[in-house]
C-alpha positions as CSV (number, residue, x, y, z in Angstrom):
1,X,-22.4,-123.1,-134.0
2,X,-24.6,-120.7,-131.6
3,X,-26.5,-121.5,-129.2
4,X,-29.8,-119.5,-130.5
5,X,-31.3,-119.6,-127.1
6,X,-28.8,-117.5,-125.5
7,X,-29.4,-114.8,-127.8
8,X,-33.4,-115.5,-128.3
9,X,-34.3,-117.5,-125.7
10,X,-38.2,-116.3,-125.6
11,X,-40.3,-118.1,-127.8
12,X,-42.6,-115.7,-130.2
13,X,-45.4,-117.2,-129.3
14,X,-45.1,-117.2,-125.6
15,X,-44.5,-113.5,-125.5
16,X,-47.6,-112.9,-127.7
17,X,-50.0,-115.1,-125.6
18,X,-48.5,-113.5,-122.7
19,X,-48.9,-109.9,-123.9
20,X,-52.4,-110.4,-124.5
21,X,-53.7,-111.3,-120.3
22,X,-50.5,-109.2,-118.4
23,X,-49.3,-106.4,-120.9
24,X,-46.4,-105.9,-123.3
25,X,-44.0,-104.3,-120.7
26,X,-44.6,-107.5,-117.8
27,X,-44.3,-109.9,-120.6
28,X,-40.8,-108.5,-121.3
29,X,-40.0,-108.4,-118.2
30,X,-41.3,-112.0,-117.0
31,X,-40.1,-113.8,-120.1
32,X,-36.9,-111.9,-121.1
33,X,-33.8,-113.9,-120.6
34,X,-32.3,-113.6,-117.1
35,X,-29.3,-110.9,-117.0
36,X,-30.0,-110.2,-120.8
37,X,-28.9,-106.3,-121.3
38,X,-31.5,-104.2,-121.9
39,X,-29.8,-102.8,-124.4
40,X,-30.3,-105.7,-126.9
41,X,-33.4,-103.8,-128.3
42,X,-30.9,-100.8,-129.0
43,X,-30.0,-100.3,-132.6
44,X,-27.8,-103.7,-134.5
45,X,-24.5,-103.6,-134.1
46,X,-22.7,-103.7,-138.4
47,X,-23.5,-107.3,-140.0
48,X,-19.9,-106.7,-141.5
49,X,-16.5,-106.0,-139.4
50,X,-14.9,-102.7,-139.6
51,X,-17.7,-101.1,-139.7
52,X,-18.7,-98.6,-136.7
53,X,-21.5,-100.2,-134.9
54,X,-22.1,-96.7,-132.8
55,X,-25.0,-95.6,-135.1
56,X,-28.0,-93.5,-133.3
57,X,-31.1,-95.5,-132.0
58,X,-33.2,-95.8,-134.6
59,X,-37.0,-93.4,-134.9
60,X,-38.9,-96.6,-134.4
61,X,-37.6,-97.1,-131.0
62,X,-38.8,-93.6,-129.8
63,X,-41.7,-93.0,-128.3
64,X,-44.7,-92.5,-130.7
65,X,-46.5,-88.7,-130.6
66,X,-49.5,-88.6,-128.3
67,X,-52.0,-88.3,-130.7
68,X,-51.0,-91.8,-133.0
69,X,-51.4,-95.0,-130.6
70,X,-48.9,-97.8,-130.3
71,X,-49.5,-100.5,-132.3
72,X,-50.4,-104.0,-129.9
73,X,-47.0,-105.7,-129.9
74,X,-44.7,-103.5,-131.5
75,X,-42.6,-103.8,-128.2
76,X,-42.0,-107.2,-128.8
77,X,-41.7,-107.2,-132.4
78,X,-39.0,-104.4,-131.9
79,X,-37.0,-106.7,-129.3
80,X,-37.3,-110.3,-131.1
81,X,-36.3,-107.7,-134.6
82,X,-33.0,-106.7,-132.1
83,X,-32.2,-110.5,-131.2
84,X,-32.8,-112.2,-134.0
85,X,-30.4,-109.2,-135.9
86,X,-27.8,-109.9,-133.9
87,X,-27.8,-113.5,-133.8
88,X,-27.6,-113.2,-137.5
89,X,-24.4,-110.4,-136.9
90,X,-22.9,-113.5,-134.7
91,X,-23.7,-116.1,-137.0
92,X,-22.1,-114.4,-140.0
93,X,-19.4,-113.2,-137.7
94,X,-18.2,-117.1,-136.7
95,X,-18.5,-118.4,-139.9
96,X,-15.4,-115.9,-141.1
97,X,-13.9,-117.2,-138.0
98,X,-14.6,-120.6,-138.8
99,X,-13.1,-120.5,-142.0
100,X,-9.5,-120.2,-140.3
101,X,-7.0,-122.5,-141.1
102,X,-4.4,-121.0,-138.8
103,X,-3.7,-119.4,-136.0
104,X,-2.6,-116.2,-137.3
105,X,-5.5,-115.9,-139.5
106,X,-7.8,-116.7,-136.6
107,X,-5.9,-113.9,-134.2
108,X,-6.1,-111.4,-136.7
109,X,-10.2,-112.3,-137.9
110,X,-10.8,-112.2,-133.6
111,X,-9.7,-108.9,-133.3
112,X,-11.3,-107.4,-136.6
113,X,-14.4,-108.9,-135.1
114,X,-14.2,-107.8,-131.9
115,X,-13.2,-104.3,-132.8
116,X,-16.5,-104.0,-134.6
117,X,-18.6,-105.7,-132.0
118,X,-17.1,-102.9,-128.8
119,X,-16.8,-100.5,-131.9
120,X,-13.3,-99.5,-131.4
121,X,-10.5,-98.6,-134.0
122,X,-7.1,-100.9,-132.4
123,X,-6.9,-103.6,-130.7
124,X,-4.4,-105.9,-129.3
125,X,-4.2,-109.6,-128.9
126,X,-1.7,-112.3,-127.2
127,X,-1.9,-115.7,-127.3
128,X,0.0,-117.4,-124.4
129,X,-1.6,-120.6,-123.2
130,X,-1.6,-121.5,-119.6
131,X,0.1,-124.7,-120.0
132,X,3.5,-123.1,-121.1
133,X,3.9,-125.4,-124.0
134,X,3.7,-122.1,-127.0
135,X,3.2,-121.4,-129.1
136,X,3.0,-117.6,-128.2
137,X,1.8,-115.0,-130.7
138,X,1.4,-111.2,-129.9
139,X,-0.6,-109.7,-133.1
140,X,-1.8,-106.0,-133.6
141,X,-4.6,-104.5,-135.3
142,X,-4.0,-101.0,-136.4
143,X,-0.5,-100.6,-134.5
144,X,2.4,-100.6,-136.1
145,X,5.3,-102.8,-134.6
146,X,7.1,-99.4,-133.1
147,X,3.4,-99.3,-131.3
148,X,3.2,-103.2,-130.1
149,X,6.6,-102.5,-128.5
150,X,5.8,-99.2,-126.7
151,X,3.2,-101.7,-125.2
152,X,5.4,-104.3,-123.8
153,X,7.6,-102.0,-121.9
154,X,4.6,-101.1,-119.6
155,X,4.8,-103.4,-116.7
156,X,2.6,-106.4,-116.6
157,X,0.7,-106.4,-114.1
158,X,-0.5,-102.4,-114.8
159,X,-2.0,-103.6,-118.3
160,X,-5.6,-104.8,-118.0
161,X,-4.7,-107.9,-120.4
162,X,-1.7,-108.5,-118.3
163,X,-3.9,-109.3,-115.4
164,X,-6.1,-111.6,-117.4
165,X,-2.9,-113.1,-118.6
166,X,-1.6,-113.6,-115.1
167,X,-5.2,-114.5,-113.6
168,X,-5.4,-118.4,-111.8
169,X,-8.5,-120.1,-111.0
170,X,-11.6,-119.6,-112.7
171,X,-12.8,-118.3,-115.6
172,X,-11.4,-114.2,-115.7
173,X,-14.0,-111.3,-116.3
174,X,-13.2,-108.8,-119.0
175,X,-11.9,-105.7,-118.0
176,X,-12.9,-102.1,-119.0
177,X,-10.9,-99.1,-118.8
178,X,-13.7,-96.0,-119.5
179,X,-11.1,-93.4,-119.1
180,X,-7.4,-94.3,-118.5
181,X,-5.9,-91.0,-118.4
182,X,-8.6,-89.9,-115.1
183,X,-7.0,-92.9,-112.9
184,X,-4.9,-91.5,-110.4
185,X,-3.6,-94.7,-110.1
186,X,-2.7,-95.4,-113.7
187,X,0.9,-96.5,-113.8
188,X,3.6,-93.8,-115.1
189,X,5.0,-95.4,-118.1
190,X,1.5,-97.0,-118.8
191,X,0.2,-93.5,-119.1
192,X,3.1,-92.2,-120.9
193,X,2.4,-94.8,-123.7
194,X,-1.2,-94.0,-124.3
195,X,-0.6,-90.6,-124.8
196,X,2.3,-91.3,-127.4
197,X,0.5,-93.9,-129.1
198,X,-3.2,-91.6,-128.4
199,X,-6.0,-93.9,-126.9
200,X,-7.7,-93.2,-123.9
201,X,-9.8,-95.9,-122.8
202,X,-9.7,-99.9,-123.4
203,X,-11.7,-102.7,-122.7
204,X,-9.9,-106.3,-122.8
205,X,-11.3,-109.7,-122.6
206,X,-10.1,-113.6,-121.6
207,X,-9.9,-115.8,-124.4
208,X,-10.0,-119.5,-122.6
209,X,-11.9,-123.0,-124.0
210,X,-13.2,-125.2,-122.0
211,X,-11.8,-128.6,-120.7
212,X,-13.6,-131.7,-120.1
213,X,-12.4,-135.2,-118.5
214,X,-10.8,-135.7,-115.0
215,X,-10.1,-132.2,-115.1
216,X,-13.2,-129.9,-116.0
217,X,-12.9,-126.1,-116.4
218,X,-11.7,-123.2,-118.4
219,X,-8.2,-123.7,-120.2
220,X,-6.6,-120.0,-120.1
221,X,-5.2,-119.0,-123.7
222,X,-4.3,-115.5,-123.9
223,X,-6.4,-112.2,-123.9
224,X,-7.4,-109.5,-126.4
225,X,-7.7,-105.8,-125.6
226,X,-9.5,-103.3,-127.8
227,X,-8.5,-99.3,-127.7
228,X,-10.0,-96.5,-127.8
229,X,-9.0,-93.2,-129.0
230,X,-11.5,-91.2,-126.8
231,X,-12.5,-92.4,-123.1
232,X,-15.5,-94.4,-124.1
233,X,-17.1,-97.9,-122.5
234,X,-18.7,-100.4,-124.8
235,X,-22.5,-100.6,-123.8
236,X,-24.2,-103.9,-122.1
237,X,-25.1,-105.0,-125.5
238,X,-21.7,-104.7,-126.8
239,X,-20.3,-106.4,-123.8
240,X,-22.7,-109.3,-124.3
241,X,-22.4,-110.1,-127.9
242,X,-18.3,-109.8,-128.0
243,X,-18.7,-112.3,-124.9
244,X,-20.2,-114.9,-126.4
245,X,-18.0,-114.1,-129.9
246,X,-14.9,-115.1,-128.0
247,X,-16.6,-117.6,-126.4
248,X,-16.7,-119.4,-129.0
249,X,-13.3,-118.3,-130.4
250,X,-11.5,-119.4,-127.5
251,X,-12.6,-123.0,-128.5
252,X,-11.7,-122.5,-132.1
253,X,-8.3,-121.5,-131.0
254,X,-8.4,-124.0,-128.7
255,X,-8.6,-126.4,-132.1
256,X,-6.1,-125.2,-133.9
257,X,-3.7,-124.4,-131.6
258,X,-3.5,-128.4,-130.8
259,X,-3.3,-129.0,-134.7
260,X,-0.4,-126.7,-134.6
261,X,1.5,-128.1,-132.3
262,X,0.5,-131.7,-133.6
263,X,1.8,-130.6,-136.9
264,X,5.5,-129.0,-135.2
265,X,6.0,-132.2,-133.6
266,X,5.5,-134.3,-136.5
267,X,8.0,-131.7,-138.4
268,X,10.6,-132.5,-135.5
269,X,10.1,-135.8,-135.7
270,X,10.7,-136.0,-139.6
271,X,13.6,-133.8,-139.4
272,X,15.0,-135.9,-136.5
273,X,14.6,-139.1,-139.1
274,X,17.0,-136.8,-141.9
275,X,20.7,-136.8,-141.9
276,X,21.9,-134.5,-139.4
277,X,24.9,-133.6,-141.7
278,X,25.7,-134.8,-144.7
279,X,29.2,-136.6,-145.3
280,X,32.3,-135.0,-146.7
281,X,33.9,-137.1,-149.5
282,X,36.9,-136.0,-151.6
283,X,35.6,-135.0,-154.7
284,X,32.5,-134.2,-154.3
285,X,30.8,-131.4,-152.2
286,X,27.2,-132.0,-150.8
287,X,24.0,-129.4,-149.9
288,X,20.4,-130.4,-149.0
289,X,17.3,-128.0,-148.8
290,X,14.1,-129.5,-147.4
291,X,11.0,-127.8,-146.8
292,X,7.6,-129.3,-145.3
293,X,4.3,-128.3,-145.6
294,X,1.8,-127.3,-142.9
295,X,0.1,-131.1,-142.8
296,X,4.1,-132.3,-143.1
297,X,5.1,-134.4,-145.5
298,X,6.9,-137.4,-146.8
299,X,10.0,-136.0,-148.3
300,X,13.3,-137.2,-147.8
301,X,16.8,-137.7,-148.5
302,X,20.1,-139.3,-147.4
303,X,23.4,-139.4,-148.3
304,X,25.3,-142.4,-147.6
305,X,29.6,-143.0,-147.5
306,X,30.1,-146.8,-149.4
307,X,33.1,-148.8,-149.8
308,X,36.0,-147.6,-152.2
309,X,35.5,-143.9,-152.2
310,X,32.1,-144.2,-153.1
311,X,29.2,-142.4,-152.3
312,X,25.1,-143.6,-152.5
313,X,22.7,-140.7,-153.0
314,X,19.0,-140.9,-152.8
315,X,15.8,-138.6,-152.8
316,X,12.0,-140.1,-152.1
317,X,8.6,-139.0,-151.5
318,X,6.2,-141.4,-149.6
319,X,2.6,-140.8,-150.2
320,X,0.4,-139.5,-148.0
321,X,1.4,-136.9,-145.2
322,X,0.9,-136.7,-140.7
323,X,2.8,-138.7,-138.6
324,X,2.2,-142.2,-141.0
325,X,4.3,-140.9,-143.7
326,X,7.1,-139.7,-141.2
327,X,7.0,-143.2,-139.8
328,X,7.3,-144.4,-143.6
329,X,10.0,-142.2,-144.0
330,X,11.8,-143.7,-141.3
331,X,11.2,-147.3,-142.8
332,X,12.4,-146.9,-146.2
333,X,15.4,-144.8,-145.0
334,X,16.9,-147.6,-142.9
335,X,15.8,-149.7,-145.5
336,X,17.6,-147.9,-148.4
337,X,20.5,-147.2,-146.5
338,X,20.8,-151.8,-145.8
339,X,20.4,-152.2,-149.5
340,X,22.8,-149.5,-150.3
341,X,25.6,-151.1,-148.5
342,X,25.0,-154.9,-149.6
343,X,24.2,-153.7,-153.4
344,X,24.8,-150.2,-154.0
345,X,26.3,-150.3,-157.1
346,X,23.1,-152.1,-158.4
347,X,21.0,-149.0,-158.2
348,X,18.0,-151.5,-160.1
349,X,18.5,-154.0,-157.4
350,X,18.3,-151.5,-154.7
351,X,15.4,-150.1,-155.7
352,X,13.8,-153.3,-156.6
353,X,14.3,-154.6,-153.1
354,X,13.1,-151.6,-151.9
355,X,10.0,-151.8,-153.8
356,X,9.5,-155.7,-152.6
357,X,9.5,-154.6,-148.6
358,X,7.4,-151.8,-149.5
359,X,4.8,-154.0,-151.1
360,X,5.0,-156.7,-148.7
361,X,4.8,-154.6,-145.4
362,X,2.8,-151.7,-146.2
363,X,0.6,-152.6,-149.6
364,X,-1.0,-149.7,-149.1
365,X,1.0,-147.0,-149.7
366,X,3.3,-146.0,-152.7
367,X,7.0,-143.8,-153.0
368,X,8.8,-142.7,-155.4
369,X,12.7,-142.7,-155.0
370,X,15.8,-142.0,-157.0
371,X,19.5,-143.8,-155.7
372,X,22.6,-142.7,-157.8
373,X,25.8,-144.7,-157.1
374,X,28.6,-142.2,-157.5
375,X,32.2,-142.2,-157.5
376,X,33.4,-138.4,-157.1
377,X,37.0,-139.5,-157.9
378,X,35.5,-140.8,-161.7
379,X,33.1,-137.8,-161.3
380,X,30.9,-140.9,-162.6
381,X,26.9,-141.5,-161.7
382,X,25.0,-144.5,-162.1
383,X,21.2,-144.1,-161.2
384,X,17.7,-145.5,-161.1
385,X,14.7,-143.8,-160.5
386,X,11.0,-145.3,-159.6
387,X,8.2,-142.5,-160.8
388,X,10.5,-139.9,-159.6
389,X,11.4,-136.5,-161.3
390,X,15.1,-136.2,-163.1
391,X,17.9,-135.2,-162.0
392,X,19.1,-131.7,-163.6
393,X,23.1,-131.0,-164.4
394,X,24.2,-127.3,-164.3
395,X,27.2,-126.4,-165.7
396,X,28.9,-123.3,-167.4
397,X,28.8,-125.3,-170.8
398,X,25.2,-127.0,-170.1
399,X,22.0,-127.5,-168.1
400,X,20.4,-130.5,-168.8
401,X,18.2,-133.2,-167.1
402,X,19.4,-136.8,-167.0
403,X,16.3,-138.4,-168.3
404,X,15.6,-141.7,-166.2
405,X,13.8,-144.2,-168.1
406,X,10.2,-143.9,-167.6
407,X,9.0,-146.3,-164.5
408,X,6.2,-146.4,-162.2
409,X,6.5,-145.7,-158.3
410,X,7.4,-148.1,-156.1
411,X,4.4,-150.1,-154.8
412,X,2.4,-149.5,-158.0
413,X,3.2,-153.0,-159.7
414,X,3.8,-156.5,-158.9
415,X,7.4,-156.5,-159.9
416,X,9.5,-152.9,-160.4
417,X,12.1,-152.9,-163.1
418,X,13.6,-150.7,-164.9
419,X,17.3,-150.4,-166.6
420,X,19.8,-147.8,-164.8
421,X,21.1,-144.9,-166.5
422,X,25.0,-143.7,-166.7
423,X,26.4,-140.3,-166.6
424,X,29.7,-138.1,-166.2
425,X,29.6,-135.0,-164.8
426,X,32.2,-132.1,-166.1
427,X,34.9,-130.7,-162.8
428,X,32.7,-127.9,-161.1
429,X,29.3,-129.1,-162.5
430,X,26.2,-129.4,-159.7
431,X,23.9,-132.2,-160.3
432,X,20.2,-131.5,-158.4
433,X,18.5,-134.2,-157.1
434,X,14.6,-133.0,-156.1
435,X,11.7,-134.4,-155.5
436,X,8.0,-133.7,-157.2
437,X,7.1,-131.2,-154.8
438,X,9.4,-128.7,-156.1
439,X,7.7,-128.4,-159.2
440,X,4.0,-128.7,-157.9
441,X,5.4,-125.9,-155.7
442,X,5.0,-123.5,-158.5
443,X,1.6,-123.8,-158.9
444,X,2.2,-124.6,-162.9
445,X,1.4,-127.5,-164.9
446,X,4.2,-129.9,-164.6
447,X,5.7,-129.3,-168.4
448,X,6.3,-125.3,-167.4
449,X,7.2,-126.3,-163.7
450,X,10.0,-127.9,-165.4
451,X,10.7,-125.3,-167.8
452,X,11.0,-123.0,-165.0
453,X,13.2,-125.1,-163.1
454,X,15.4,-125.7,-166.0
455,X,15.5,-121.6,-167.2
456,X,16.7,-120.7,-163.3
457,X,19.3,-123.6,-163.2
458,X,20.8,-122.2,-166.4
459,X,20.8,-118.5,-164.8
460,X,22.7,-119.1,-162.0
461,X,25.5,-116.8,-162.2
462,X,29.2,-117.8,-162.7
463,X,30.0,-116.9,-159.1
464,X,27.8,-118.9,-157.4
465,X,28.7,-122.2,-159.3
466,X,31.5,-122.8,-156.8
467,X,28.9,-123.4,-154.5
468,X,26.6,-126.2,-154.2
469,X,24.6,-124.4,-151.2
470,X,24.5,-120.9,-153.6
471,X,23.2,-123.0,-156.5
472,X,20.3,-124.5,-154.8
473,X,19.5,-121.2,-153.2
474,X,19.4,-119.1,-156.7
475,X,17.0,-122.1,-158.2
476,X,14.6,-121.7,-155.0
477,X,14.2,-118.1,-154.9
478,X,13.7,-118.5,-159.1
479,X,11.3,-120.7,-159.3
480,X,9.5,-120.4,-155.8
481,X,9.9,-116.1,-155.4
482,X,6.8,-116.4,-153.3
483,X,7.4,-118.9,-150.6
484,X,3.7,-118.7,-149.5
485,X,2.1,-119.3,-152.9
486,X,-0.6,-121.2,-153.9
487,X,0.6,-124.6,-153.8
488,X,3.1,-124.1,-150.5
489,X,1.8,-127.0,-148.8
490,X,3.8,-129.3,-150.7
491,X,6.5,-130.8,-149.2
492,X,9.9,-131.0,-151.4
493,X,13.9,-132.0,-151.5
494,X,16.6,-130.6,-152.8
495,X,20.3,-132.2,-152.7
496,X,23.4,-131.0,-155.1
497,X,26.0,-132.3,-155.5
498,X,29.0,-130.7,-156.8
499,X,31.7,-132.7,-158.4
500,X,35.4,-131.0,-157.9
């Protein structure tokens, strides 16, 4: 992860040998890395972030009284102690960093980091990548959002990240600011701000990765700026371990901000392959909730206008997630949606056919899926359902799932069957249709996921039962009241329909 010869490049041994025919203080300074800070020997910055890494040098470092000698090498031993401790401080310091999954979580780690390494209290940092593409991110550490906007009303180009934000060509130098308030030339409202918000020096770096190909060089990403509370300056040492820290945590941004935008524009693409709005039927009143998971998933649902008034609804869940499930998505949707019109009110033979071009085109992959034939003028339902979860009525006299006879998914078995299953709904009942991922959502085993759904579709109150939209939104914040919960990567449906 570290290159160990930037932080000790001597090699024990060399140094001793050396120290023995030219003297500890010439071997140091023969063999010592070139532009290595002399304060590297100084005392080890905290092992741990948040912790102030401004502690006094050490009594070993001092000079020993005149009447006990120097031990031979205790020089060297003293420096090598210093590197080797703070390649250990590093090391530990971008494996926390490493452990990131997102870019907020890797913004916020940066800054914790770096604010012990320079030892100050607040930071700052803003992600804006040269390219223009986004995402942007502006993230605080120990400033409240009142404080982050005092900050962006001082002019750009009088902030020292602004100028590494706005600096072409190259690879930008971090920029120190020992005592802000002493500059005569410290821009008015720039100066007004630190003394409302109380900092008096900062010290901001580039966060950039580099590029390789036709087009080597350093790919600008944002910058992050520590503060101060008292003029202050981090120390050569500081300078040189927080440098290579971002070093490396402009390439692990670098990593996940592609991912991110890899995953946003498979999320576009799959919502692009959904309805766009769903039709309006007399009879029948129609609401959809989708939600996908950070990988993005293969979740989907259509509603379909068929001859005679009637209406073909479906839910399905391809397996696997990334842009191969939103291609399967796509499939099976144009798929369904052929097989609806020529059979639809054969919800077995729909399926079944479904399950045949599924086998013989992608025999790799399995779905689940659920198609209901309805007629809103009847206020009748006849549906089939391949491994997928049942449908659940609410009403004011019941709530109740339509149990499906028990099949497997599509893909699963040489030939799918199973027999079809009728139901009438009651004027002003909602029927949800959902795939598994709402369940798994809750984190529970799959017997009290379903008990949970089925206690929050029973406590919707009377006034939202006119509503199809308010129905599906009371279930969702029931059963999932923490949207970011354990299992939020799953990707799930949900369609109501409410008969009139």
């Amino acid at each position: 992860m570290l290159d160990i010869a930037s932080v000790v490049p001597v090699h024990v041994d060399t140094l001793i040998a050396a120290q023995n025919d030219i003297g500890v203080c010439d071997a140091i300074e023969r063999y010592a890395p070139a532009g290595k800070p002399a304060a590297m020997s100084a005392p080890n910055i905290p092992k741990v972030a948040g912790i102030d890494s401004t502690v006094p040098a050490p009594a070993h470092t001092a000079a020993p009284p005149d009447d006990l000698p120097a031990a031979p090498g205790a020089l060297i031993q003293d420096r090598l102690a210093g590197w080797v401790s703070d390649l250990t401080t590093l090391h530990e310091l971008t494996e926390r960093l490493a452990r990131t999954r997102s870019l907020d979580d890797a913004l916020n780690e940066l800054l914790d980091a770096g604010a012990a390494l320079v030892g100050a209290r607040r930071g700052l940092v803003v992600l804006e990548p040269a390219d223009g593409l986004g995402p942007a991110r502006t993230l605080g550490l120990g400033l409240a959002h009142a404080d982050l906007g005092h900050l962006e009303t001082v002019p750009r180009r009088a902030t020292s990240y602004g100028r590494l934000l706005d600096h072409s060509g190259g690879r930008a130098e971090p920029v120190a600011a020992p005592d802000l308030l002493a500059d005569a030339g410290l821009d008015p409202l720039q100066r007004e701000v630190a003394a409302r918000l109380g900092y008096g020096a900062s010290y901001a770096v580039p966060l950039a990765a580099d590029t390789a190909g036709d087009r080597p060089g350093a790919e600008h990403l944002g910058a992050a700026v520590w503060l101060y509370d008292e003029p202050a300056e981090p120390v050569a040492r500081q300078r040189h371990l927080v440098g290579l820290y971002t070093q490396y945590a402009g390439e692990h941004l670098a990593r996940l901000l592609e991912l991110e935008r890899a995953r946003t524009r498979a999320a576009a693409i799959a919502e692009e392959l959904l309805p766009s709005r769903l039709p309006r039927i007399p009879g029948i009143q129609l609401t959809a909730r989708h939600r996908t998971g950070p990988r993005g998933g293969g979740d989907w649902y259509d509603a379909l206008p068929l001859p005679d008034g009637a209406l073909g609804l479906t839910v399905g869940s391809v397996s696997g997630s990334g842009p191969g499930a939103v291609g399967a998505i796509g499939r099976l949707r144009a798929s369904l949606r052929a097989y609806a019109v020529m059979e639809g009110e054969d919800p077995v033979a729909v399926l079944s056919d479904l399950e045949l071009l599924l086998r013989l085109t992608e025999p790799a992959r399995t779905a689940t899926a659920l198609f209901a034939y309805a007629e809103p003028a009847r206020r009748k339902i006849l549906l089939a359902g391949a491994g997928h979860a049942p449908p659940l009525v609410v009403g004011e006299r019941r709530t109740e799932f339509i149990e499906t006879s028990l099949s497997a998914p599509l893909g699963m078995l040489a030939c799918w069957e199973a027999p079809s299953v009728e139901m009438w709904a009651a004027p002003g009942e909602t029927v949800l249709f959902y795939t598994d991922g709402l369940p798994r959502r809750t984190g529970d085993p799959m017997d009290r996921a379903f008990a949970r759904l089925h206690v929050a579709a029973a406590s919707v109150p009377t006034a939202f039962r006119d509503d199809p939209g308010a129905v599906a939104d009371h279930v969702l914040r029931t059963v999932l009241p923490d949207p970011a919960g354990p299992a939020a990567a799953e990707d799930f449906v949900l369609l109501a329909a409410r008969f009139d």
